[in-house]
Phi, psi and omega in degrees: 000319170311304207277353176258351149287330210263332159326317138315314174313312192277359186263346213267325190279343233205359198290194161230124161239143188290125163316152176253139173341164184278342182268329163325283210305341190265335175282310222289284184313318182302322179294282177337320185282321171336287202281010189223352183269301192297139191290325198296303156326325171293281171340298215264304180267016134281013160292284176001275185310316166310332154311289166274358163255334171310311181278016156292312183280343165271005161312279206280344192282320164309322201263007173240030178079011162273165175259136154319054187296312150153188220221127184259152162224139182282156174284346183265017159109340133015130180206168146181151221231112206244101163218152209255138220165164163313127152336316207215164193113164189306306152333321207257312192304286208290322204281348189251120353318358205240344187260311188289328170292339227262319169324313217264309189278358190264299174319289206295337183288337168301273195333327208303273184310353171259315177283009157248013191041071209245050213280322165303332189247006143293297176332275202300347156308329189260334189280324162331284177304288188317318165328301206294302137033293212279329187300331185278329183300167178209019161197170210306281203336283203308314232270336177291294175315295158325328153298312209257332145291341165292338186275314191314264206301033173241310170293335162258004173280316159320271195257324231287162215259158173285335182264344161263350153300313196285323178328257175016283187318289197312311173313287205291324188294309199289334201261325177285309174354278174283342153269008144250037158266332185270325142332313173320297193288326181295323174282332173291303204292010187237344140320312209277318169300351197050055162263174152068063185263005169234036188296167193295318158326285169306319161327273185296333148310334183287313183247046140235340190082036166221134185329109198291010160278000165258000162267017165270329190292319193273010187270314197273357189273273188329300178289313158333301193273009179249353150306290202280348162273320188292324194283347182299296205328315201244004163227039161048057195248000000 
């Protein structure tokens, strides 16, 4: 009984599923862009995006040997990400390179798996990482946020029909896609005001000795071309 339930899981993990039409998928990017413009829809659905880039940096601070101490996310949409290690180095360098990408690197690895169709083991992928995530937390918000995205992908992985999964799947890939470009353009317009002097950016300006505008650049690099790979990816271009 075990091994043809746990047999099942893995053919279930590991299946194919069909793509939603092509007019879903171009409405699906459309909801997304929907949720990333208006500001008052910004306000609210920049948590998401705040969830992934804390958790980039705590990603990478684990995979380059640092310790984790944990990860807050704030209510004005806000994080910070505590992990302890050398100051300086190639480590310290990857896990502060890690927060402004990670959205944007998260869509195209999403897309990666939707244009193979592969859409249960995004799902079950995301609910993974926000599992792992939820351990790391260290106050009421985040751990409440985390939770309650993590439950949307646990209830539509689950129970939701195979066509409101791939909605789904498509919604959420088009929505890191595209959030993660606007925290881009927000952080330069808050540069040019002379805000945020202590941004992820200026970091890493500190510990390589490089202008934080050419890690702004490589911020606008990344999310721009990972919009435009993920999106051929995901209307099959």
């Amino acid at each position: 009984m075990y091994v043809s339930t746990t047999a099942g899981l893995w053919d279930r993990l590991t299946g194919i599923q069909a793509a939603p039409e092509r007019w879903l998928v171009i409405a699906t990017g459309l909801a997304a862009l929907a949720a990333v413009g208006p500001r008052p829809l910004w306000r609210l659905s920049r948590n998401a995006v705040t969830i992934a880039h804390e958790g980039g940096h705590g990603l990478l601070a684990l995979l380059t040997g640092r310790k984790l101490d944990g990860i807050r996310l704030h209510s004005d949409t806000s994080g910070v990400t505590v992990s302890r290690g050398k100051p300086y180095g190639l480590g310290m360098i990857l896990t502060a390179a890690a927060g402004y990408t990670a959205p944007s690197l998260l869509g195209l690895g999403g897309a990666a798996l939707l244009s193979a169709h592969r859409i249960t083991l995004l799902l079950w992928a995301a609910t993974a990482l926000l599992a792992a995530m939820l351990v790391m937390i260290r106050n009421a918000y985040g751990a409440l946020t985390v939770v309650l995205t993590g439950a949307a992908f646990v209830l539509v992985s689950w129970l939701a029909p195979a066509d409101v999964q791939s909605v789904f799947a498509y919604a959420v890939v088009w929505f890191l896609l595209l959030g993660g470009v606007r925290p881009v353009f927000e952080l330069g317009g808050k540069r040019r005001h002379g805000g945020a002097p202590d941004s992820d950016a200026d970091q890493l300006g500190r510990l390589t000795h490089l202008h934080p505008v050419v890690w702004l650049l490589l911020f606008h690099v990344v999310a721009l071309c990972s919009l435009v790979g993920g999106g051929r990816w995901l209307l099959d271009l």
